[in-house]
matplotlib code that plots the C-alpha trace (Angstrom):
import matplotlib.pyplot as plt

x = [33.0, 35.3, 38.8, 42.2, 43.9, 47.6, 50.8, 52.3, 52.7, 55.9, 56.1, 56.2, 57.7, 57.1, 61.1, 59.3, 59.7, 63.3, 65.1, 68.5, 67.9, 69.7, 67.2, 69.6, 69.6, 65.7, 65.0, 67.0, 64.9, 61.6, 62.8, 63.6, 60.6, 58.6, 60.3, 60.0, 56.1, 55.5, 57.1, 54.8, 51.7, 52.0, 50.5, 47.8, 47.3, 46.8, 44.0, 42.0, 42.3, 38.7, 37.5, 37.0, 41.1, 40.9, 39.8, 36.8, 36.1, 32.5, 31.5, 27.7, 26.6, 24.7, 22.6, 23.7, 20.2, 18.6, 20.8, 19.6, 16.1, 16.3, 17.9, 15.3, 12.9, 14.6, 14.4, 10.7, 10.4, 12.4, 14.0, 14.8, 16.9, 18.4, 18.7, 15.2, 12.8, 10.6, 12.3, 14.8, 12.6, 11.4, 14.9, 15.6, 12.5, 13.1, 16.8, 14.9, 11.9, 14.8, 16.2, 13.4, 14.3, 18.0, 16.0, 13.9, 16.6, 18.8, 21.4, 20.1, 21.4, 20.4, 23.0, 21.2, 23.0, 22.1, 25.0, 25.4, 25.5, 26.2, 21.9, 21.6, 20.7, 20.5, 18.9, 21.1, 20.8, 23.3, 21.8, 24.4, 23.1, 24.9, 26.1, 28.0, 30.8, 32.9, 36.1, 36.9, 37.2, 35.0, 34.7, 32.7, 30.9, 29.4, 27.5, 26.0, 22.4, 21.7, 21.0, 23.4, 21.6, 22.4, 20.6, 17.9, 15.6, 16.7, 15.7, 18.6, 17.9, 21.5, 21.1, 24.5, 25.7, 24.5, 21.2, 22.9, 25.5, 22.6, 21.1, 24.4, 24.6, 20.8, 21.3, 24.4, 22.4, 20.1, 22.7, 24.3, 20.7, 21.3, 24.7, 26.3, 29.8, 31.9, 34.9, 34.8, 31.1, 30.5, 28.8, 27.2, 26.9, 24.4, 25.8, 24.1, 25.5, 28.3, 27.5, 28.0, 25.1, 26.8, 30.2, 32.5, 35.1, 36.7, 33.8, 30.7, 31.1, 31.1, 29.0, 28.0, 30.8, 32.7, 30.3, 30.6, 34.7, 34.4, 32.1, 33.3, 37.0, 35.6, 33.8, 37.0, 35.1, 37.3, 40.2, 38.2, 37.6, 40.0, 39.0, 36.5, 35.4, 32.7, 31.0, 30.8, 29.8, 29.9, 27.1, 28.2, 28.1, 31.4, 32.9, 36.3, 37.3, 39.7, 42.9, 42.3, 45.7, 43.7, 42.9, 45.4, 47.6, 47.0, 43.8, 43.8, 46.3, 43.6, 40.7, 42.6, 43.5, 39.2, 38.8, 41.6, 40.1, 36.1, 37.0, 36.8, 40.4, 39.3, 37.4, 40.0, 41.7, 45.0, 43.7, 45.3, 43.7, 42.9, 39.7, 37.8, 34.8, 33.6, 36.7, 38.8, 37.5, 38.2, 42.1, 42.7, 42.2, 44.6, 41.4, 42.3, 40.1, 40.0, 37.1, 36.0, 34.7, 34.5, 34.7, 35.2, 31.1, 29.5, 31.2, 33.3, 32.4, 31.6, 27.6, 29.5, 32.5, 32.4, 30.4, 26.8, 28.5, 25.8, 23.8, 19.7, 21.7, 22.8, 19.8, 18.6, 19.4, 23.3, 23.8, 24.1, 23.2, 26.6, 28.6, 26.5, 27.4, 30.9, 30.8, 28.7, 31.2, 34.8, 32.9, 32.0, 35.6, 36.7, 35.2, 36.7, 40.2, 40.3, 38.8, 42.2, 44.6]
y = [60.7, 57.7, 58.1, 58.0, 55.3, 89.9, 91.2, 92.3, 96.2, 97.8, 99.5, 104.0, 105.1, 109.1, 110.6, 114.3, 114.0, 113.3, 116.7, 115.6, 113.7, 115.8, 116.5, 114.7, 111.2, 112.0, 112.4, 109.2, 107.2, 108.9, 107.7, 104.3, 103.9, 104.6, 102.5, 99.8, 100.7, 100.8, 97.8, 95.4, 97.2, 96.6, 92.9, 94.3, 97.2, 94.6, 93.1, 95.7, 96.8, 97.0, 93.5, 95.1, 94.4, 90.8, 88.2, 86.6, 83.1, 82.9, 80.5, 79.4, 81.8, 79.1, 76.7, 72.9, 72.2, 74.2, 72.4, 68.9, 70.1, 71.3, 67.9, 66.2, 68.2, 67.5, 64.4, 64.5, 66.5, 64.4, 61.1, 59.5, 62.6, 60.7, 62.0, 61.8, 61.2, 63.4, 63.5, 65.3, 67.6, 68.0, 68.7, 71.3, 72.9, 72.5, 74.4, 77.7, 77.9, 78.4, 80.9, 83.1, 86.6, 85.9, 84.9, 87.6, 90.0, 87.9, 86.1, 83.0, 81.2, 78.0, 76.4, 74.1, 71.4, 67.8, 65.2, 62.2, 59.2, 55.4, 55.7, 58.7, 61.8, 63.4, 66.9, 68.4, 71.5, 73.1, 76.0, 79.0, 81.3, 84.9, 86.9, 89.9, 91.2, 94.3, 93.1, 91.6, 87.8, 84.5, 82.4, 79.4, 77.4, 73.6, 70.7, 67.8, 67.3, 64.3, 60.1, 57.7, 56.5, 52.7, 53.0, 54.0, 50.8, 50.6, 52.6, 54.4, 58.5, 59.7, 61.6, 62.0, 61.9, 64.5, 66.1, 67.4, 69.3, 70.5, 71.7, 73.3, 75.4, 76.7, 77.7, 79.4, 80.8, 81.8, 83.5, 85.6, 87.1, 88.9, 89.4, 90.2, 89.3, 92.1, 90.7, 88.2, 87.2, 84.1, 81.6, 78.8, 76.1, 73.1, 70.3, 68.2, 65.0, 63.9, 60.5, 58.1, 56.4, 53.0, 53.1, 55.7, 57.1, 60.2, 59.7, 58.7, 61.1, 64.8, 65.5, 68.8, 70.4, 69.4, 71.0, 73.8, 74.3, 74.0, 77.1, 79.6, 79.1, 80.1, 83.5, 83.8, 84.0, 80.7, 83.2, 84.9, 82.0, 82.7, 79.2, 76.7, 74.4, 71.4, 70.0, 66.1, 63.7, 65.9, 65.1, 61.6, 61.4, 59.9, 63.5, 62.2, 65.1, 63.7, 65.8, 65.4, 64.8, 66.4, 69.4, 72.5, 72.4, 75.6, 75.3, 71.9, 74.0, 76.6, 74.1, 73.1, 76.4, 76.9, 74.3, 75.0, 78.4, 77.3, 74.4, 71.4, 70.7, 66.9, 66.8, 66.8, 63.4, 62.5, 59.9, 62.5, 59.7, 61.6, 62.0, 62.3, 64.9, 67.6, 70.3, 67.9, 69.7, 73.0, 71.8, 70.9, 74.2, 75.9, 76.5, 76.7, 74.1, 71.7, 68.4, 68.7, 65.2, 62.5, 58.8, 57.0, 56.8, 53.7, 50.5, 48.6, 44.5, 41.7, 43.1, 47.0, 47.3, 50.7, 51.1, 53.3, 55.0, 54.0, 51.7, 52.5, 52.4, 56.6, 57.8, 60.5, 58.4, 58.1, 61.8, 64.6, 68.3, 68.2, 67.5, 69.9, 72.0, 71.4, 71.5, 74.8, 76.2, 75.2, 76.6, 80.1, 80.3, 79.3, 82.1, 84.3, 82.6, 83.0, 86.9, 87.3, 86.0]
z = [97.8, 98.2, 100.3, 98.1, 99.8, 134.9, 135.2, 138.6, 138.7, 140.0, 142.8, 142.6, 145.9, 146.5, 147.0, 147.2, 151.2, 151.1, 149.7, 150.5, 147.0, 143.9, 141.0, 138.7, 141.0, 141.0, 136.9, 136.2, 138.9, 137.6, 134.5, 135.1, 136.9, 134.1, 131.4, 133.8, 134.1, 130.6, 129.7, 132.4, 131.4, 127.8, 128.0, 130.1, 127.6, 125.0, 126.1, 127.1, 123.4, 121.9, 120.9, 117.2, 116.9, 117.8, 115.7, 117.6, 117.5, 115.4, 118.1, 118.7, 115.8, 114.1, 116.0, 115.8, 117.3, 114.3, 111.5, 113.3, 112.9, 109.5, 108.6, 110.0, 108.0, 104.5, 105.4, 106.0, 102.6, 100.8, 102.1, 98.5, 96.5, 93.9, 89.9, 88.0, 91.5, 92.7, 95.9, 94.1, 92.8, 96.4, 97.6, 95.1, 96.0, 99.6, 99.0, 97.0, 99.8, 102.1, 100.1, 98.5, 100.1, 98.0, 95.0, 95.2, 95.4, 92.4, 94.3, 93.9, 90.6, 89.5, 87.3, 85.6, 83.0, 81.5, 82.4, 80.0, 82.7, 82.8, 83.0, 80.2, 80.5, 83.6, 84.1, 87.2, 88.8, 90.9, 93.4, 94.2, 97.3, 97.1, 100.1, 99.1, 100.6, 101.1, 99.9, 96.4, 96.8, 97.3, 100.0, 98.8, 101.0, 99.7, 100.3, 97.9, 98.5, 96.0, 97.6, 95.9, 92.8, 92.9, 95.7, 94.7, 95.4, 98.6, 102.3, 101.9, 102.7, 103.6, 106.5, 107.1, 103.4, 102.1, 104.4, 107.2, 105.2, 103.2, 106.1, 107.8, 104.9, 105.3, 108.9, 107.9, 104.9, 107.9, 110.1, 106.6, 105.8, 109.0, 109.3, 105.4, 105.3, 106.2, 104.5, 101.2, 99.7, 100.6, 98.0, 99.4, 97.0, 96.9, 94.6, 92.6, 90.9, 93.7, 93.6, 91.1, 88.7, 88.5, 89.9, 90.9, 88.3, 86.9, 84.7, 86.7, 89.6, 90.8, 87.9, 89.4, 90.5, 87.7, 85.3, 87.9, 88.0, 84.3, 84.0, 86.9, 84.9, 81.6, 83.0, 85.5, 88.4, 89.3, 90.0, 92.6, 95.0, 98.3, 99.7, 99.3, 102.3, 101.4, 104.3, 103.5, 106.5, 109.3, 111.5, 112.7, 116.6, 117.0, 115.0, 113.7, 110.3, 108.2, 107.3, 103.3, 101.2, 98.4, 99.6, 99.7, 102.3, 103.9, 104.1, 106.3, 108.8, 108.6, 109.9, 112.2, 113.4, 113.2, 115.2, 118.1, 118.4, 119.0, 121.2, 118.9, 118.7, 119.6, 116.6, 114.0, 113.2, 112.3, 109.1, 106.1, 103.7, 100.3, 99.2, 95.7, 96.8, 95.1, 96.1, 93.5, 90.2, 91.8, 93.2, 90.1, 88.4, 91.2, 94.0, 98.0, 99.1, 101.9, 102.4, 105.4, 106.1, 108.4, 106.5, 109.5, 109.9, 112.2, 113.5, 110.4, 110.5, 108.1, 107.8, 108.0, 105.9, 105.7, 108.8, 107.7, 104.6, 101.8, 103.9, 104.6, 108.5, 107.2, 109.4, 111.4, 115.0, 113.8, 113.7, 116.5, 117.8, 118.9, 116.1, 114.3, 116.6, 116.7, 112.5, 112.1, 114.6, 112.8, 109.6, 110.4, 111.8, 108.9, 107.1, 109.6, 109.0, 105.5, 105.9, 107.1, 104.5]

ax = plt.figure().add_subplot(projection="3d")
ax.plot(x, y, z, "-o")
ax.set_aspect("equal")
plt.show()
């Protein structure tokens, strides 16, 4: 990706001692009373409402300690991802050994496609994990999993850029298993071909969910997709997510509204730079989506211009449990958020 430039009850006295009071006088007090009753125990009536009329923060329902771990063990698996390597063969399988109950039972699809690239042809392979729903609609959840290919020669293993995400959508992957959505199916998507081969372009980039847009318009599932969040960058200790100008509108007031409601207000920054991630082939075709990314990753100086973005610095020690935490938490709310519009 690159950025684009308790409420006090009233009072009942008893009047049945005192007879010298008409009925009439006595109905109209009885009366007033009980208005006045009502209206001070509505609040109160409110919240002792059944928590199944509420909508309940989806806080702590994915383990930002278990997405750290799975990063880590990508990482182990596969540190070098990039196109043609057998790291990324190791990644892909790494992904499906995560996910072999769903493709046991079919809802895993592999959309696999070859991209002509500034280094030929590319065989690229998109992995779509299925969790159906009771209502008709998509949520789409996504994450790149590739390493930047000019980098290739280099120690570069993009912990943040690109593993942890991968691995946020596992554990979430995890959590769905065991609790199907009881609103929209939720895709989660793992992206191949984000990066560029040789240098970033409308051309040579987002090579995956490009070829993906493309082919979800043509068998109009694209219509069916009620948001799409992509988890870019979001693991970085210092947690600091970008308001994107390229993504919908309504959908940034809608992370921030996730991340008011689970305690990570903090975490979202006021930088609305755009950004050119892989939600921009599905806002173009008329997809809710919103990047959920934090650029702003490491110290910026002469050696760091753009702090550990694309530098072999993108390791393990640079990300946090925490702002896994905080990530995996604004995410499930999200899918929570858009359940209910």
């Amino acid at each position: 990706m690159i950025p684009r430039t308790q409420p006090k009850q009233p009072v009942i006295l008893s009047k049945a001692q005192n007879l010298s009071i008409s009925p009439l006088s006595l109905l109209r007090d009885l009366r007033a009373t009980l208005a006045a009753f009502v209206l001070t125990s509505l609040p109160l009536f409110f919240l002792l409402l059944p928590p199944a009329t509420q909508a309940q923060p989806a806080k702590g329902k994915v383990s930002g300690t278990a997405v750290y771990n799975v990063t880590r063990e990508l990482l182990a698996a596969a540190p070098k991802r990039y196109y043609g390597s057998p790291g990324h063969t190791d990644a892909e399988k790494f992904i499906k050994d995560h996910f072999a109950p769903e493709e046991k039972a079919g809802h895993l699809e592999t959309d696999a496609f070859t991209a002509s690239t500034p280094a030929g042809m590319q065989s690229l392979r998109n992995y779509i994990v299925k969790f159906p729903g009771k209502k008709d609609g998509i949520i789409v959840l996504g994450s790149h999993y590739e390493t930047n290919y000019p980098l290739k020669d280099t120690a570069f293993v993009g912990a943040n850029d690109g593993a942890c995400t991968t691995a946020l959508l596992i554990e979430i992957g995890e959590y769905l298993r065991t609790h199907p959505p009881s609103g929209y199916s939720v895709y989660l998507v793992f992206f191949d071909g984000e990066e560029a081969v040789k240098e970033w372009s409308h051309s040579d980039s987002l090579y995956g969910s490009r070829h993906l847009a493309a082919k979800l318009f043509n068998d109009g599932t694209l219509s069916k997709i009620k948001g799409f969040v992509l988890a870019d960058m979001i693991g970085d200790k210092h947690l600091d997510i970008d308001q994107d100008a390229n993504s919908d509108p309504k959908m940034v007031d809608l992370l921030k509204t996730a991340a008011k409601e689970t305690g990570h207000a903090g975490a979202i920054s006021s930088d609305t730079t755009p950004m050119e991630d892989d939600t921009l082939p599905f806002h173009q075709r008329g997809v809710p989506v919103v990047d959920v990314i934090d650029y702003d990753y490491g110290p910026h100086d002469n050696a760091h211009p753009d702090g550990y973005h694309h530098t072999p610095e993108d390791t393990i020690d640079k990300i946090s449990a925490q702002s896994l935490q905080a990530s995996a938490d604004i995410f499930m709310q999200m899918i929570v958020l858009i359940d209910q519009h």
